[in-house]
LUMMI-660187 format. One record per atom (N, C-alpha, C, O): y, x, z. Coordinates in steps of 0.02 Angstrom, whole numbers, padded with zeros to 5 digits, always signed. Atoms other than C-alpha are relative to their C-alpha. Example, Ala and Ser with C-alpha at 12.3 -4.5 7.8 and 13.67 -1.06 7.14 Angstrom:
<recs>
-00059+00045+00000 -00225+00615+00390 +00060+00045+00000 +00059+00097+00033 -00059-00042-00003 -00053+00684+00357 +00055-00039+00037 +00110-00014+00045 
</recs>
This chain:
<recs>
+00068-00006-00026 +01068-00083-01025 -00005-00030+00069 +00040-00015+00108 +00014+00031-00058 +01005-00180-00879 -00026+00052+00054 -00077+00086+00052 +00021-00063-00047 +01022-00071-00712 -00055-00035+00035 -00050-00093+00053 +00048+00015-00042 +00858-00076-00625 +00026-00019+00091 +00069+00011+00123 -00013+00015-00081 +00857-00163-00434 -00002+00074+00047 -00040+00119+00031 +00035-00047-00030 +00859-00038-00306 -00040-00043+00091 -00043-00013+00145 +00026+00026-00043 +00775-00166-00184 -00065-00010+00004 -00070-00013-00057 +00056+00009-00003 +00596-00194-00158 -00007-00061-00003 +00032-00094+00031 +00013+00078+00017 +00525-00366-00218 +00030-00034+00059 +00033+00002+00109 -00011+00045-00041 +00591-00514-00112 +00069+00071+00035 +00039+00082+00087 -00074-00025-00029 +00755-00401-00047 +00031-00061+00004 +00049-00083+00059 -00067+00074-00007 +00859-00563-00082 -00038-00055+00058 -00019-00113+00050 +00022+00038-00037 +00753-00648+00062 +00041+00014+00054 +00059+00072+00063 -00032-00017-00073 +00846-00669+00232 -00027+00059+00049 -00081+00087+00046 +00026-00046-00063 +00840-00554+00384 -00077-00021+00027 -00132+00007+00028 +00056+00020-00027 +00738-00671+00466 -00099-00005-00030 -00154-00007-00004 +00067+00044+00051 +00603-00720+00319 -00043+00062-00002 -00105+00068+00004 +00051-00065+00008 +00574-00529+00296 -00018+00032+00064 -00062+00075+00061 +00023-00028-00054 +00553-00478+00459 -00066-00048+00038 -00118-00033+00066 +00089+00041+00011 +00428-00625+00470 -00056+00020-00046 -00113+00003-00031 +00040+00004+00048 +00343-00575+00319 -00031+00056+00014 -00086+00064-00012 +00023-00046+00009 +00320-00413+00377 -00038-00008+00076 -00099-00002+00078 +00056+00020-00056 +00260-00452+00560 -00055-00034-00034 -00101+00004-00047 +00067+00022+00034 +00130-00565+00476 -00052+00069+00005 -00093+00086+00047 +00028-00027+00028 +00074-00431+00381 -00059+00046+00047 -00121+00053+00046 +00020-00056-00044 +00056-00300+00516 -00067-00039+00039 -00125-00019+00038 +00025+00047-00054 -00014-00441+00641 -00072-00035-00027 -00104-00065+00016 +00045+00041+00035 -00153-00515+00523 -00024-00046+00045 +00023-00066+00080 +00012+00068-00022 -00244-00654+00605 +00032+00000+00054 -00002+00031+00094 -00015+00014-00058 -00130-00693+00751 +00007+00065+00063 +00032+00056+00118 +00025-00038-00046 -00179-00523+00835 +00077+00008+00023 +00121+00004-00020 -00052-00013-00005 -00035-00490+00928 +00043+00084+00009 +00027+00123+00054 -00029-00074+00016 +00086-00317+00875 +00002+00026+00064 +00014-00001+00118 -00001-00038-00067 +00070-00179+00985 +00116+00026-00021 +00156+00000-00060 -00053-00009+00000 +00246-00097+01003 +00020+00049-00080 +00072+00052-00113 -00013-00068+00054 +00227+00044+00862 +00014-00063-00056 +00065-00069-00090 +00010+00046+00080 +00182-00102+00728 +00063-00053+00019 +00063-00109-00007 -00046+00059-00019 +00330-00201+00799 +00070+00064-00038 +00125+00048-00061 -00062-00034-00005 +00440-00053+00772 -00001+00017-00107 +00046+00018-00146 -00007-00001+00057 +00380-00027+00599 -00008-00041-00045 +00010-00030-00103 -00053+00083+00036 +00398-00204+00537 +00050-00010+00013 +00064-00064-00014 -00071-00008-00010 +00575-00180+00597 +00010+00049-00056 +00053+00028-00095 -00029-00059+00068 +00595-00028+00459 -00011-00023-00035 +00037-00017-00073 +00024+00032+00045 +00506-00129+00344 +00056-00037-00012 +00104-00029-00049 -00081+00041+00010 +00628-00252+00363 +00069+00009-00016 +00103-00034-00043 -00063-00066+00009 +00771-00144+00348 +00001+00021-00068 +00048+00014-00108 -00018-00030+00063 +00723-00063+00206 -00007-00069-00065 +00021-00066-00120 -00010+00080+00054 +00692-00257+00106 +00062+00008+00012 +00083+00044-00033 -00043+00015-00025 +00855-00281+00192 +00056+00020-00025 +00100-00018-00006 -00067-00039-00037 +01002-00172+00164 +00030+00017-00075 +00081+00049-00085 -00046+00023+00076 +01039-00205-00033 +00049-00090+00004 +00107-00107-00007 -00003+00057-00011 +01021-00389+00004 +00065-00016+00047 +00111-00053+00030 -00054+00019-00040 +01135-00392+00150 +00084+00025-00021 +00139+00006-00002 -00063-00017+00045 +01260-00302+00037 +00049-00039-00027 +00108-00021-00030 +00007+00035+00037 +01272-00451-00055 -00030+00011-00071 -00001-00006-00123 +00052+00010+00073 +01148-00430-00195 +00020+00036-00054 +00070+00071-00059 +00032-00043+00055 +01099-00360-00336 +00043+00001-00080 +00034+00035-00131 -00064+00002+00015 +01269-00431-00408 +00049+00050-00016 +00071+00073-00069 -00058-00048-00030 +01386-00325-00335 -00019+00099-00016 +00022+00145-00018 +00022-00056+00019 +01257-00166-00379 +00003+00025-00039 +00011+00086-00040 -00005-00019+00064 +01258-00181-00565 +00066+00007-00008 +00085+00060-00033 -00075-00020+00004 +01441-00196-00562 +00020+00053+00019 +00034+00091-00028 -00007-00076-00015 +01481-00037-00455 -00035+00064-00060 -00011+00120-00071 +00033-00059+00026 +01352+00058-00569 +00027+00003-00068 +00039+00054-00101 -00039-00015+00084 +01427+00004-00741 +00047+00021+00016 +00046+00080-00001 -00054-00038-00011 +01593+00046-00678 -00013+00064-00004 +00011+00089-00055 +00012-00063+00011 +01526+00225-00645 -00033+00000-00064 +00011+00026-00097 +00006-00026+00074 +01444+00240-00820 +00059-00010-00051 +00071+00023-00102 -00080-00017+00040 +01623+00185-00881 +00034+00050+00026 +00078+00072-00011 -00052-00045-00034 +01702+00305-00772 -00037+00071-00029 +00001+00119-00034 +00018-00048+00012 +01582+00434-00832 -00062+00015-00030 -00115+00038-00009 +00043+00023+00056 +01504+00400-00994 -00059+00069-00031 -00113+00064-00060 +00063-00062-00012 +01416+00583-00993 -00045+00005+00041 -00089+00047+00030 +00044+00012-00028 +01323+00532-00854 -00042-00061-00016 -00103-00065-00028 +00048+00068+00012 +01292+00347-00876 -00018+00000+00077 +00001+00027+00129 +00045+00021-00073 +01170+00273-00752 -00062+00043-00006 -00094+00053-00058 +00075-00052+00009 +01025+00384-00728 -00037-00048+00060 -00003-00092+00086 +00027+00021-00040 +00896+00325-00607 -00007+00052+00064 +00000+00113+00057 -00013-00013-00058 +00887+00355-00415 +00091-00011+00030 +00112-00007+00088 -00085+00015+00003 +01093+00318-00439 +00012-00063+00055 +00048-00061+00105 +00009+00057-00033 +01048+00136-00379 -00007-00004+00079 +00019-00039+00122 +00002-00015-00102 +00992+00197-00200 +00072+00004+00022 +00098-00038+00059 -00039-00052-00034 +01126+00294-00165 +00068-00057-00012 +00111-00052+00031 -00049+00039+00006 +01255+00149-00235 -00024-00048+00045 +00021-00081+00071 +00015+00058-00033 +01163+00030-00141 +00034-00029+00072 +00069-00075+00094 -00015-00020-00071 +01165+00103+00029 +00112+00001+00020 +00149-00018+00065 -00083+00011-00032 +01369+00127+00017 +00027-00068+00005 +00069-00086+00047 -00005+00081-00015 +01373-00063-00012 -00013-00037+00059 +00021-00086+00074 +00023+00028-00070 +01291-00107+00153 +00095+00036+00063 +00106+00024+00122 -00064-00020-00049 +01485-00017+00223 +00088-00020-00007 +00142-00028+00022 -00087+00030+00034 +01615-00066+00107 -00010-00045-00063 -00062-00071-00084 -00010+00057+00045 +01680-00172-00027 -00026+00032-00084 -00056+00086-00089 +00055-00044+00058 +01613-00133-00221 +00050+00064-00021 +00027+00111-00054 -00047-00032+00031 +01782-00040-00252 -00005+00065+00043 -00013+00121+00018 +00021-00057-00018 +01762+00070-00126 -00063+00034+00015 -00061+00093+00032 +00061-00013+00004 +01584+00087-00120 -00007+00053-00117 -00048+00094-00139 -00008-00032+00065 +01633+00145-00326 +00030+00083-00004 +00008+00133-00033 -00022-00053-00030 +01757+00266-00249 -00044+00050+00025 -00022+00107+00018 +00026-00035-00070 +01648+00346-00136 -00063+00035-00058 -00076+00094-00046 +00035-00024+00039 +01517+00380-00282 +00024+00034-00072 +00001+00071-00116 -00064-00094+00054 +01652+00479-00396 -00006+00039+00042 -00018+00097+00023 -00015-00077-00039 +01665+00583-00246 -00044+00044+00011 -00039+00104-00001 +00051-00039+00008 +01499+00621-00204 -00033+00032-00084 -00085+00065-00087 +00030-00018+00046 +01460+00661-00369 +00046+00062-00027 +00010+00108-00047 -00037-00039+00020 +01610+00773-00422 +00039+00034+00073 +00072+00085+00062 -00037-00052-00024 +01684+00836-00256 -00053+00040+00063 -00107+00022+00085 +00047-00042-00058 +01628+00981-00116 -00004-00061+00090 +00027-00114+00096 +00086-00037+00037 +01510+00976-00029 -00049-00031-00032 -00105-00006-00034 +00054+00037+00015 +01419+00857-00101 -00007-00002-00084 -00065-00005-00103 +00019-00041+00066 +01443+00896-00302 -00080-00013-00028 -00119+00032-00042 +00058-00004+00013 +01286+00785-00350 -00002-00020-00096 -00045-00043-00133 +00025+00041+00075 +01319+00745-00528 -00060+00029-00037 -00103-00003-00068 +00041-00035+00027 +01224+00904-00580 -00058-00047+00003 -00083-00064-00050 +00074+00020-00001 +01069+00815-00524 -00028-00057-00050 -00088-00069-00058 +00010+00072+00035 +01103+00642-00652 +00023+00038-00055 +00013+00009-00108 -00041-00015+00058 +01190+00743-00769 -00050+00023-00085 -00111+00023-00090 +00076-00019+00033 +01114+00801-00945 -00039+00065+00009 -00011+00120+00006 +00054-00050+00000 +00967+00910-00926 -00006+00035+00075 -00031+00091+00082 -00006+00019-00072 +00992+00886-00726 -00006+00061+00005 -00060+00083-00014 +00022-00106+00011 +01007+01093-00711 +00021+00001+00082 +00011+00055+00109 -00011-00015-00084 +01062+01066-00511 -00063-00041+00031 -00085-00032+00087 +00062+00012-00037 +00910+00965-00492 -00056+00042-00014 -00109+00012-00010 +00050-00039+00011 +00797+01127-00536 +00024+00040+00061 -00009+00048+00112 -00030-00038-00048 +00903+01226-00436 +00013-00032+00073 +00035+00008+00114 +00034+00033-00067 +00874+01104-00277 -00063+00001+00010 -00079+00025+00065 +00067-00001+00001 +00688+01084-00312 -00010+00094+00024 -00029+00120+00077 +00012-00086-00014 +00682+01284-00322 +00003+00026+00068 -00039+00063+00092 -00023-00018-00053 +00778+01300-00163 -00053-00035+00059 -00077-00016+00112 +00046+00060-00051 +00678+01161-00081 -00091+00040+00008 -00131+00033+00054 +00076-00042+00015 +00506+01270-00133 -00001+00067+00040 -00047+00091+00073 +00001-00050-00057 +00572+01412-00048 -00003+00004+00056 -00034+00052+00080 -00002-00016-00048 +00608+01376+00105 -00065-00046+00017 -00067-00035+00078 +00050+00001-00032 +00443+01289+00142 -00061+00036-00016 -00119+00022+00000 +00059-00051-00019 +00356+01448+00097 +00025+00022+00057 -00010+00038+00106 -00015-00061-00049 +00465+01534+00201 +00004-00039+00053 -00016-00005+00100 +00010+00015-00092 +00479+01402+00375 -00093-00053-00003 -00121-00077+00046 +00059+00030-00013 +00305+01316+00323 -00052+00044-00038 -00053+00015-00092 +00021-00076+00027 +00207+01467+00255 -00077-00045-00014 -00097-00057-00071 +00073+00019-00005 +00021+01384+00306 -00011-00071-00037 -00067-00073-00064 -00012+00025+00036 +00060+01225+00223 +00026-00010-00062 +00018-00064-00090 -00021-00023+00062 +00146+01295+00068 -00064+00020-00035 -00071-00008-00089 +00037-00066+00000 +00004+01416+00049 -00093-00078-00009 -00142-00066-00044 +00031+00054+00012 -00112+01225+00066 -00026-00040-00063 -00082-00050-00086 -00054+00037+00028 -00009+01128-00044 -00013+00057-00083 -00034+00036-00137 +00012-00047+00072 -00019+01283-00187 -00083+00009-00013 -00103+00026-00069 +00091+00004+00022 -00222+01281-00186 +00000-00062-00016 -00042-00068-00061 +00034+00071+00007 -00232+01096-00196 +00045-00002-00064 +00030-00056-00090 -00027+00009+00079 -00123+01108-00371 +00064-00053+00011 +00084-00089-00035 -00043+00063+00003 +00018+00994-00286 +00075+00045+00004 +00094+00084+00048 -00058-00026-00004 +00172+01052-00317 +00070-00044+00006 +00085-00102-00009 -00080+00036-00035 +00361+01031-00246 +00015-00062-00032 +00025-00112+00002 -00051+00079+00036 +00430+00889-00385 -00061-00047+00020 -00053-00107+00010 +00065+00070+00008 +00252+00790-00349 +00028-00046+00069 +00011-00105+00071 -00014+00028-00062 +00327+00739-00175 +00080+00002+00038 +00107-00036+00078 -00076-00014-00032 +00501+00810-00132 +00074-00031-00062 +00135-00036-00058 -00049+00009+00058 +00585+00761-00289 +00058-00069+00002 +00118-00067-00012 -00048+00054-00009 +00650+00582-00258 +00016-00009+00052 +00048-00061+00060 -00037+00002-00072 +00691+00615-00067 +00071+00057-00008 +00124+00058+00023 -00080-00046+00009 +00821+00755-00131 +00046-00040-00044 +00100-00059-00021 -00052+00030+00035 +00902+00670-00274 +00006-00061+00021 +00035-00088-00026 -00019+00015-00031 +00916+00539-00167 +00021-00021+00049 +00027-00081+00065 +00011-00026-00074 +00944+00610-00002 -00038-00062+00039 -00001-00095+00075 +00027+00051-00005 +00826+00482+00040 -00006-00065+00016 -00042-00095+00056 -00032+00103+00004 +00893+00298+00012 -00051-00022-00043 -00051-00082-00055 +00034+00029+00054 +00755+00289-00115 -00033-00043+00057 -00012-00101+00053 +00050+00015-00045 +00629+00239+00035 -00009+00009+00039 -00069+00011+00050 +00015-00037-00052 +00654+00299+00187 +00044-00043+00052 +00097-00069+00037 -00040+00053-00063 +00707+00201+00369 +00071-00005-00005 +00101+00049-00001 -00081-00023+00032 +00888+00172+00324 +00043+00016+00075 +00103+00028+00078 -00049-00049-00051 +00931+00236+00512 -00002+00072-00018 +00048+00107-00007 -00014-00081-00009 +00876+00418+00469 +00053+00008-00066 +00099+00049-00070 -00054+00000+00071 +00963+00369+00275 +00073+00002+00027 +00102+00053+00009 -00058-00014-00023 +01129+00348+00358 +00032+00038+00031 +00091+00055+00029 -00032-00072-00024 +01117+00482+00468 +00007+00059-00012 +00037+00105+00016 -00010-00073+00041 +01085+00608+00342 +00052-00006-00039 +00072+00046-00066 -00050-00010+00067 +01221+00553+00221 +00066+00025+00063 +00101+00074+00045 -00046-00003-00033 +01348+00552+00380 +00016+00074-00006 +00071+00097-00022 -00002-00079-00008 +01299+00746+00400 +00014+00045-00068 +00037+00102-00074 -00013-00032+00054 +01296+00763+00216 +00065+00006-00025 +00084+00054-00058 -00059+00010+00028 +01459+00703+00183 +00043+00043+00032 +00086+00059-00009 -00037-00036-00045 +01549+00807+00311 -00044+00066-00015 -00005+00109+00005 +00029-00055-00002 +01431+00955+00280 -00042+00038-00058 -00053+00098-00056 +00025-00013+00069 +01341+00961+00098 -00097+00000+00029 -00121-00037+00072 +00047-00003+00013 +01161+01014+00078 -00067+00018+00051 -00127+00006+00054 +00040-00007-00039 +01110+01077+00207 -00063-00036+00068 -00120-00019+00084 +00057+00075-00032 +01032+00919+00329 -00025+00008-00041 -00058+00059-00031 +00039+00027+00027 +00953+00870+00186 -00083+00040-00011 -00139+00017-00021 +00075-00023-00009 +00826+01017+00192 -00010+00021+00050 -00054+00064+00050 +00030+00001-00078 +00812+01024+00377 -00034-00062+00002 -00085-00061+00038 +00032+00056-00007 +00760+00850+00357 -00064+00000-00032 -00112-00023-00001 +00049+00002+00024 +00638+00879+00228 -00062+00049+00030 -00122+00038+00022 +00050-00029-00012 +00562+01025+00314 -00011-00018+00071 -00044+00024+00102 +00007+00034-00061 +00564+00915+00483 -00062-00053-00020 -00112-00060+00016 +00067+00021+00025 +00444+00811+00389 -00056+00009-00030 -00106-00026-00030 +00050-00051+00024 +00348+00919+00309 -00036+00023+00075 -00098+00023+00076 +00022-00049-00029 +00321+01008+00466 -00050-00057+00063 -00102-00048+00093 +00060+00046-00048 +00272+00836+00572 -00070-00016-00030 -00121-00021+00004 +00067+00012+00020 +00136+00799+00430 -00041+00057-00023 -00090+00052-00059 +00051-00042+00019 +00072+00963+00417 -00058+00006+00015 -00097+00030-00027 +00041+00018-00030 -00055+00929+00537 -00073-00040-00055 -00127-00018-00076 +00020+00042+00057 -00113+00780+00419 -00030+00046-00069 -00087+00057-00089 +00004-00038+00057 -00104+00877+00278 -00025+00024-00023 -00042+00016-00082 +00042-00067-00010 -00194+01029+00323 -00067-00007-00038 -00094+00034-00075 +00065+00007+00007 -00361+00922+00306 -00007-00051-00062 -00054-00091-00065 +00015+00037+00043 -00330+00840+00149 -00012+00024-00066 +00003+00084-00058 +00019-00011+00069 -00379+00868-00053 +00049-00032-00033 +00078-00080-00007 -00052+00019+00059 -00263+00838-00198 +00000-00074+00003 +00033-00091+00052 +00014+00075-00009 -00302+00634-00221 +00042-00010+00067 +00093-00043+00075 -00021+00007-00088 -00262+00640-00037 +00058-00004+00031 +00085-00039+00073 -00072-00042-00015 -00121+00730-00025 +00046-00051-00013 +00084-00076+00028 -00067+00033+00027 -00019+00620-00169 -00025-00078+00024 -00032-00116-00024 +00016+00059-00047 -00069+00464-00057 +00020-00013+00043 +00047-00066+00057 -00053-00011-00071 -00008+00522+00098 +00063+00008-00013 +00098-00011+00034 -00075-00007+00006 +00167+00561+00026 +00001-00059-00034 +00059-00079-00043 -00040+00058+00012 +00161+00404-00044 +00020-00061+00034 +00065-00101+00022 -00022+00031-00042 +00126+00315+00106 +00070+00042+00058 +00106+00009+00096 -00024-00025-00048 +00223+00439+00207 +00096-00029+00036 +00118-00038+00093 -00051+00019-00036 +00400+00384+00208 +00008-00088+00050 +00060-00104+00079 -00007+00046-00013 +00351+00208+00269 -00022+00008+00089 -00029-00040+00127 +00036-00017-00087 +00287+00287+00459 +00044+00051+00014 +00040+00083+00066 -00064-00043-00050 +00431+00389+00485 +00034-00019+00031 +00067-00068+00012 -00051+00029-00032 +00530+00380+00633 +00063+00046-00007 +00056+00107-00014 -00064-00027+00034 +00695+00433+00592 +00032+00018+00056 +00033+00080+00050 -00016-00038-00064 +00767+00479+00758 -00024+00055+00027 +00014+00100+00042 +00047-00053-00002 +00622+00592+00800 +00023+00062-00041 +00035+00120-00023 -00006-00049+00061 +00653+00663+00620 +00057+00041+00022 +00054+00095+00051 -00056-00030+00002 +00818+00702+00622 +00005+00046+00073 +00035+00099+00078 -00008-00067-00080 +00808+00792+00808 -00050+00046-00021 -00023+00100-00034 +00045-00054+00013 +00667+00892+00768 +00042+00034-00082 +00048+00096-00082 -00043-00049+00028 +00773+00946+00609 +00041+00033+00022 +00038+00092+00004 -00058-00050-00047 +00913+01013+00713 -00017+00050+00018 +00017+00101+00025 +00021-00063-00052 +00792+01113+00797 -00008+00044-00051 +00015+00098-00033 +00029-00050+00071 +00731+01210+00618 +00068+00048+00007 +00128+00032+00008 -00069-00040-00001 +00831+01370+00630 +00028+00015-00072 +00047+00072-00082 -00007+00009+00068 +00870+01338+00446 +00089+00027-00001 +00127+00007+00042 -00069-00018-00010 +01049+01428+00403 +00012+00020-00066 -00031+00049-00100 -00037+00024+00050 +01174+01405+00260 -00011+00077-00050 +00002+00069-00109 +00017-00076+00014 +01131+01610+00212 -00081-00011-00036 -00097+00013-00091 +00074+00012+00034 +00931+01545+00187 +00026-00033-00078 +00017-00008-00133 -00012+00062+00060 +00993+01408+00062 +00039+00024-00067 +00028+00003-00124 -00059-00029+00044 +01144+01516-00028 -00046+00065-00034 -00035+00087-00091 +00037-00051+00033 +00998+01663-00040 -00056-00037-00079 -00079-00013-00130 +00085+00049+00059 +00857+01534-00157 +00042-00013-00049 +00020-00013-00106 -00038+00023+00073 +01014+01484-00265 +00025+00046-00023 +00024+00042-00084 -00003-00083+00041 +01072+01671-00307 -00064+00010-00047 -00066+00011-00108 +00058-00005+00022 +00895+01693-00326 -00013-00045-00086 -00026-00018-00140 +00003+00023+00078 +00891+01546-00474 +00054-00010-00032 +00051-00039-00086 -00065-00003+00065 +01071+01561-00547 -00018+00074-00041 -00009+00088-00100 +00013-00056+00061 +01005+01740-00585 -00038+00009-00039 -00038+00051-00084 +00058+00001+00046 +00851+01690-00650 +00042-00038-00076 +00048-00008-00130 -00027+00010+00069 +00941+01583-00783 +00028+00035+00009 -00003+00064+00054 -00038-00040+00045 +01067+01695-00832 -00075+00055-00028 -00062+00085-00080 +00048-00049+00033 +00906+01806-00878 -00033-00019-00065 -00063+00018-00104 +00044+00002+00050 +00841+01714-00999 +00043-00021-00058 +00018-00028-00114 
</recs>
């Protein structure tokens, strides 16, 4: 089966071409970029960028069949591609292959559950992920549940893949750094670090609205910002270990 790109059209264009293409964009007739729109045609660029500079879309499908040979009960599932992508932009395909046996089968990071069949650790992330922004975003949860939008409509492809799907690949690297040395926990300080900058936004919007803004949302994040204002979330490994008691005992109930 043909693995899908995980690059955004034109990825295989140079540094230069896309970081032109995307100034253009920002800049329309000539006007000239203020600093913000300079900074986010630089992410733009980045995120075309950082399969491509890998060497291509080559070297991607190869790493990923290898893992569906290495582990023919998984296969390739989708969102896989991010997450292979991004280790390509550090190492060679062999160890970039390496490095995605590990995250997937060893602590803390143990993500196969989430590709695996009937993805039963990606309910039990979603679940966990629902809790704690009743419990550190209460007025936005409490939003978010009147407007009919619920957790998988928006959080779903930034967890399964801690967000390489789309997101500035400085804050992407600096959450896997923390993940890899630390498991799960960054990943929902991060999410409720962004949650908590667009709550504001949020507050005053309607359903339509809502799944609009999260779809533009990861393209205006600054990822430095993010990640410090996560640190600050007094989020602790006791919150996270309580939401998954909570749904290992719900299945066993039924």
């Amino acid at each position: 089966a043909a693995v899908p790109s995980a690059a955004p059209a034109g990825a295989g264009a140079s540094k230069g071409d896309a970081r032109t293409s995307s100034a253009s964009s920002a800049s329309g007739a000539g006007r000239k970029l203020s600093k913000e729109e300079r900074k986010l045609a630089r992410k733009e660029a980045e995120r075309r960028d950082y399969v491509a500079a890998a060497g291509g879309q080559a070297s991607l499908r190869r790493v990923l069949r290898a893992y569906a040979a290495h582990d023919p009960d998984v296969g390739y599932c989708q969102g896989m591609n991010f997450i292979a992508a991004m280790f390509l932009t550090f190492m060679s395909e062999e160890e970039a292959f390496w490095l995605l046996v590990h995250v997937m089968n060893e602590e803390p990071c143990r993500m196969r559950g989430l590709f695996g069949e009937g993805m039963a650790h990606a309910h039990r992330v979603l679940h966990v992920a629902e809790g704690l922004i009743r419990q550190f975003l209460p007025k936005l949860a409490g939003h978010l549940e009147r407007e009919n939008v619920h957790v998988t409509m928006y959080v779903t492809q930034w967890l399964l893949t801690l967000y390489a799907s789309s997101f500035p690949f400085d804050l992407v690297t600096r959450v896997w750094d923390c993940f890899l040395a630390e498991g799960w926990k960054i990943v929902f300080r991060v999410m409720l670090a962004i949650l908590d900058r667009a709550s504001p936004d949020l507050m005053r919007l309607r359903f339509e609205e809502i799944l609009g803004y999260f779809r533009e949302l990861p393209g205006k994040i600054d990822g430095d910002a993010t990640l410090d204002a996560s640190l600050k979330i007094p989020l602790r490994r006791r919150h996270i270990e309580k939401l998954e008691t909570e749904w290992d005992a719900r299945q066993k109930g039924r």
